[in-house]
N, C-alpha and C positions, 0 to 999 in steps of 0.2 A: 716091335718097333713102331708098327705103325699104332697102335692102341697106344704108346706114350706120348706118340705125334697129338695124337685126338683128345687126348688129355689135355695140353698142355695148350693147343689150342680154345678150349671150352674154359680150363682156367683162366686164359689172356682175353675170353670173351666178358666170362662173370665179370673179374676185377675191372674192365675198362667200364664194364653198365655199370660197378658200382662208384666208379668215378665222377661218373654224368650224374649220378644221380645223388649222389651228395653236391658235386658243381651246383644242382639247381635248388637243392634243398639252402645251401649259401645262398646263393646271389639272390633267389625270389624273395626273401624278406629284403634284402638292400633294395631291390628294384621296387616295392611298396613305399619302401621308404620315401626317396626318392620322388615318386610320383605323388605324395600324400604327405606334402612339409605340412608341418602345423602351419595353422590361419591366425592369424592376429587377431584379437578383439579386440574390436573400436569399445570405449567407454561412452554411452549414453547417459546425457544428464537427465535422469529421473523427475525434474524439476524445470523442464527446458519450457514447458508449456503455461508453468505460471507465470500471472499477471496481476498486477499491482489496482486494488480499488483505485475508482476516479473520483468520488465524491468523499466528503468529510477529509479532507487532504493531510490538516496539519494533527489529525488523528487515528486517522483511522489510515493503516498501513499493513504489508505483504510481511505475515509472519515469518517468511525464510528471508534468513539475512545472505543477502551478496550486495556486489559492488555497482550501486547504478547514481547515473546523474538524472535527475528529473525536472525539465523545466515546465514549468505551469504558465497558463494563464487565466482566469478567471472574469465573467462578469456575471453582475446580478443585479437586478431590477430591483428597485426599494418597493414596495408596498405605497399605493397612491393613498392611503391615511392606515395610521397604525393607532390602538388605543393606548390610552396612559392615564395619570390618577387625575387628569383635569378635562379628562375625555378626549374623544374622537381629534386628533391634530393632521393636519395634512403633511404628505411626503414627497413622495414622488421622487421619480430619478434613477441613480444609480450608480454601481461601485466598481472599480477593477481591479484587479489583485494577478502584480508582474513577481514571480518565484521559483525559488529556484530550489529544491530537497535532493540532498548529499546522502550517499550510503556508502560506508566504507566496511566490507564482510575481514576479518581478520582471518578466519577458518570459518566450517560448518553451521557454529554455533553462536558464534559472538560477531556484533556490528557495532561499528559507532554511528550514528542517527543523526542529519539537520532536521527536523521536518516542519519548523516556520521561519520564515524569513520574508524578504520580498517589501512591494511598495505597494502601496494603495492609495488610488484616487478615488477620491468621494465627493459626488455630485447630487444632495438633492435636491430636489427643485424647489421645495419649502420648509421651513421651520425650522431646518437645520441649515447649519453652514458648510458650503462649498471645500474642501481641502484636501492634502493630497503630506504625501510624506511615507516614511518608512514601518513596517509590522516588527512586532517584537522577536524577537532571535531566541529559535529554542533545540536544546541537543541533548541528546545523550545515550545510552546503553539498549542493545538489542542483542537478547539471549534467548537461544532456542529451548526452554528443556525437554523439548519432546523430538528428536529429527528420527524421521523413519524412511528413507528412500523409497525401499521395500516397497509400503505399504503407499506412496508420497503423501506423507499426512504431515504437519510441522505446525507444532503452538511455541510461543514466543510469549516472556514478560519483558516489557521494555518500561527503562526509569527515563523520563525526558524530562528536563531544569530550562524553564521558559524564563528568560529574564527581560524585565520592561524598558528596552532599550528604544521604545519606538516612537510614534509624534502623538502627540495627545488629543491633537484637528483630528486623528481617524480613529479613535478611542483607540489608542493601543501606550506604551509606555508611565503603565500608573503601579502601585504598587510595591510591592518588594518581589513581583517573580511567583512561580506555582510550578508546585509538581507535575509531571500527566505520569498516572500510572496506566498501562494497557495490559492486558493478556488478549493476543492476537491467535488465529486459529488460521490453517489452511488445508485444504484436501482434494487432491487431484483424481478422479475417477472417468478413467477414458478419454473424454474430450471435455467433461463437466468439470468445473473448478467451482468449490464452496468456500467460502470466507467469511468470517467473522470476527467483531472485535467487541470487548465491553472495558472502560476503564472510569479514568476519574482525573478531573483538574484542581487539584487543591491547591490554593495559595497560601502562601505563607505568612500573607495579611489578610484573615478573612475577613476583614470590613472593606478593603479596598476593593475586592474580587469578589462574587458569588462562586460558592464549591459548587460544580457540576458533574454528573456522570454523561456518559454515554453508550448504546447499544447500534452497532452500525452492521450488517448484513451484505454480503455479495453471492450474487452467484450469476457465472457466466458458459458461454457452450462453444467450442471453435467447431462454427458451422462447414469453413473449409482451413485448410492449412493456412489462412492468410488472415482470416477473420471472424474474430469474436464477437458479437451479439452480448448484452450485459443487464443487468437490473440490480438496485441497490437500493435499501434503507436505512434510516437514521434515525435513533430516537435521543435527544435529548431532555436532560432531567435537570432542574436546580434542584441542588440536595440541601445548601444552606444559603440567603441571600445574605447579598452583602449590607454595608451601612447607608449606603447609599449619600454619598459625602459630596461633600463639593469638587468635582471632576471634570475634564476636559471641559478647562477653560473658554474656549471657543466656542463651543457645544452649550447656545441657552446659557451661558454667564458659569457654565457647569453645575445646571440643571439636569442633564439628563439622568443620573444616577436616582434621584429622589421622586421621578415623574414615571419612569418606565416601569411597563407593568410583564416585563418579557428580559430574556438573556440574548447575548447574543449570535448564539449555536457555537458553529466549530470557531471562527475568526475571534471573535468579538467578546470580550467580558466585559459587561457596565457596573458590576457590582451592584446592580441597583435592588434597592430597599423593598418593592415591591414586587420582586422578581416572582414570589411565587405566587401570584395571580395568577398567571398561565405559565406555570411551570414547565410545563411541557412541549415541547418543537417535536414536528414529527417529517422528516421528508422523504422521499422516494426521486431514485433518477432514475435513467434508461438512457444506455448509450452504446459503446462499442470500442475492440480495439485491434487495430491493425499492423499485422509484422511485416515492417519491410525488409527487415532484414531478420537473422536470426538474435541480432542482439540489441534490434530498434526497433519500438515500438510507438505506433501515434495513435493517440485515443480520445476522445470526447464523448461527454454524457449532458444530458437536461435534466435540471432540478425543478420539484417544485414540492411547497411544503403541503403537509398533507391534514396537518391543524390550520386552524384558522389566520388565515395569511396576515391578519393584521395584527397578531400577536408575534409578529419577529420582524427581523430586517430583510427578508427572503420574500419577494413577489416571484422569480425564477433565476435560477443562474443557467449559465453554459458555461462549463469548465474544458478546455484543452491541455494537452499533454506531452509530450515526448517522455518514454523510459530509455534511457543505454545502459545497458549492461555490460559490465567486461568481466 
């Protein structure tokens, strides 16, 4: 009796340790559980860090397309005598240019484009005439084919349709309009961002307008979380001049097409006949840009050309900026 007692005892021991010990075989994965809910991943924009070149404005642009409003402002010193086919003429003075560039990102890959618009006053102090009035209106297509987050690398061909809606007192509203073709480039590495762009302005009247290309260069460093340090070049080419015709009336009886021995870089086409005499504009800026916020930025850069100053309409500019992003 008592050996069944002692039995029966040490059975009711096993069975209840084997109860605890399944209990905790249960509940110790619930209680991990429990203490170790999944974390949420934040999505980081791979892209948050790029910035839009400041110089070469109505050409030269931020190959990833999203949705920003950018207001400009511009001034530039004229060259105090520029050459032409009747020699050395005096200048002097100076231009402003009030604008505004639209980007509307549909997805990843595709935008729709303002990127000229705006008003310019023009002042120079000799041989030309004083005037002011509105720049030609130019839009259209920005397609990435290359978007790599990954990697943040992004090249962009964009078709722009510039039509000459504008005052002819500031050389702008002559012809039938021009194409701009671009292939834009961008690549983020660390805190360094590279940019580049090479395209083409063809008109549709090429006696009205000189065919131009151009090669524009960025590269900037965010020195702290708040601000970028910057350097940029510009090379422009006349590829074909124009006829150099009777144009912007006001401008020398609309002499200046048939006298000027220069184009007139990113703004300005004279179509002029003599354009490739000094075919070539070469500028260099330096500037910077500042986040105030994560999706405001304000930036300015100093231009100055790097050819011979009295072969363009470029003695120096200071160009200002705001980008928003949403």
């Amino acid at each position: 009796m008592i050996m069944k007692t002692k039995n029966i005892l040490q059975y009711s021991a096993a069975l209840a340790t084997g109860f605890l010990l399944t209990g905790h075989a249960i509940a110790g994965p619930i209680e991990v559980l429990e203490k170790n809910p999944v974390a949420e991943v934040e999505e980081v924009d791979p892209f948050a860090k790029a910035i839009k070149p400041m110089s070469n404005p109505t050409l030269f642009d931020l190959a990833l397309p999203r949705t920003t409003i950018r207001p400009i402002f511009m001034t530039q010193s004229l060259p105090s005598r520029i050459n032409t086919m009747v020699g050395e003429v005096p200048l002097g003075g100076d231009m402003q240019l009030y604008a505004l560039q639209l980007e509307y990102a549909f997805n990843n890959r595709l935008s729709f484009v303002a990127t000229k618009d705006g008003y310019i006053d023009f002042n120079p102090d000799s041989t030309l005439s004083g005037d002011n009035g509105w720049a030609n209106l130019a839009a259209g297509l920005k397609y990435a084919v290359l978007y790599n987050p990954e990697s943040q690398h992004v090249m962009s061909i964009s078709a722009i349709v510039e039509v000459p809606t504008g005052n002819t007192g500031v050389f702008q509203g002559t012809g039938d309009g021009a194409l701009n073709l671009v292939l834009s480039d961008v690549k983020l590495l660390g805190r360094w961002q590279f940019a580049g762009a090479i395209g083409a302005h063809i008109p549709f009247n090429t006696g009205a307008e000189s065919t131009t290309g151009f090669v524009s260069g960025h590269v900037s460093y965010w020195l702290t979380d708040w601000f970028a340090p910057l350097v940029e070049v510009n090379w422009y080419r006349v590829l074909n001049e124009g006829n150099g015709g009777n144009r912007f009336a006001s401008q020398l009886g609309g002499a200046v097409p048939a006298v000027a021995q220069f184009e007139g870089g990113d703004l300005i086409n004279l179509g002029a006949s003599n354009a490739g005499v000094n075919g070539d504009i070469v500028t260099a800026a330096a500037g910077f840009r500042i986040k105030l916020t994560d999706n405001v930025h304000l930036g300015a850069a100093y231009e100055l050309p790097v050819t011979d100053v009295q072969d363009n309409l470029m003695k120096n500019r200071i160009t200002v900026d705001m980008t928003i992003t949403f």
